[in-house]
N, C-alpha and C positions, 0 to 999 in steps of 0.2 A: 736774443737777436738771432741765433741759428733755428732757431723755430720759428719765429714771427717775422723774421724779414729775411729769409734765405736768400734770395738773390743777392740782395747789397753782401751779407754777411760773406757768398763763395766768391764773389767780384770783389773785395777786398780781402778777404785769405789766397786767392791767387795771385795778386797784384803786387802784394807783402808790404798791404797798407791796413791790413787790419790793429793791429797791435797800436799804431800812431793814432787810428781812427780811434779805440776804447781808450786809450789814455788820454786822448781829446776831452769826449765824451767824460772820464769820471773826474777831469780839472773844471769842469763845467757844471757839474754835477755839484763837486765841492764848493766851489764860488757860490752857486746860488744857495745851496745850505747853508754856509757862515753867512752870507746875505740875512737870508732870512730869517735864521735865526734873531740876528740883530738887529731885524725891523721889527720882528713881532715883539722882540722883549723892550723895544725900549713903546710902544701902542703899548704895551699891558702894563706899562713900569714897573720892572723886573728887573729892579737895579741890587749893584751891591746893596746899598742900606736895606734892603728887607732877606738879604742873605743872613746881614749880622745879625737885623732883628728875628728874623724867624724862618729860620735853615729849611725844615720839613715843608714850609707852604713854596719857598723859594723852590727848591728842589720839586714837589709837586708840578707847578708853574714852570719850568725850564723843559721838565718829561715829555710836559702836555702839549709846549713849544715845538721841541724837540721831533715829537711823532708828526705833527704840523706839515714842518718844515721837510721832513721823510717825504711825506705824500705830497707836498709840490714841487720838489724834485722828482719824484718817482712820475707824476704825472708830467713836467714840463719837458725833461729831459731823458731820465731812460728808457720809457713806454710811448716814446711819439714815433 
C-alpha cells in the first residue's frame, strides 16, 4: 500500500486511521478466504470421507484449494 497507493496510505497514517483501515482490510481478507475455501471444497467434494479414505489426495486437493483461494483474495482485496 505505501508504494502503490501512497496518497490513501499518508491520508490515513496522518489521520491515525490507518492501523483500523488494515485490520479492516485483513478481517475481509479472512472472511473471504474461509468463504472460499468452503465453496470451492464442497464444488470439488473435498469432504471428510475422502480425508479418511485417502489423506495424500485429500491433502493434495485442499493445497491446490488453498493457493486458489490466496489469489482471489489477493486479487479481490489486497491488490484493488
Amino acid at each position: 500500500m505505501k508504494s502503490s497507493h501512497r496518497v490513501l496510505y499518508y491520508n490515513l497514517l496522518t489521520s491515525g486511521k490507518l492501523y483500523n483501515y488494515l485490520a479492516d482490510v485483513e478481517r475481509q481478507a479472512e472472511n473471504l478466504f474461509e468463504q472460499t475455501i468452503k465453496s470451492l471444497a464442497e464444488q470439488e467434494q473435498v469432504t471428510e470421507k475422502l480425508k479418511a479414505e485417502n489423506m495424500m489426495l485429500w491433502v493434495q486437493k485442499m493445497n491446490n484449494i488453498s493457493n486458489r483461494a490466496t489469489e482471489i483474495v489477493n486479487e479481490q482485496v489486497i491488490y484493488k
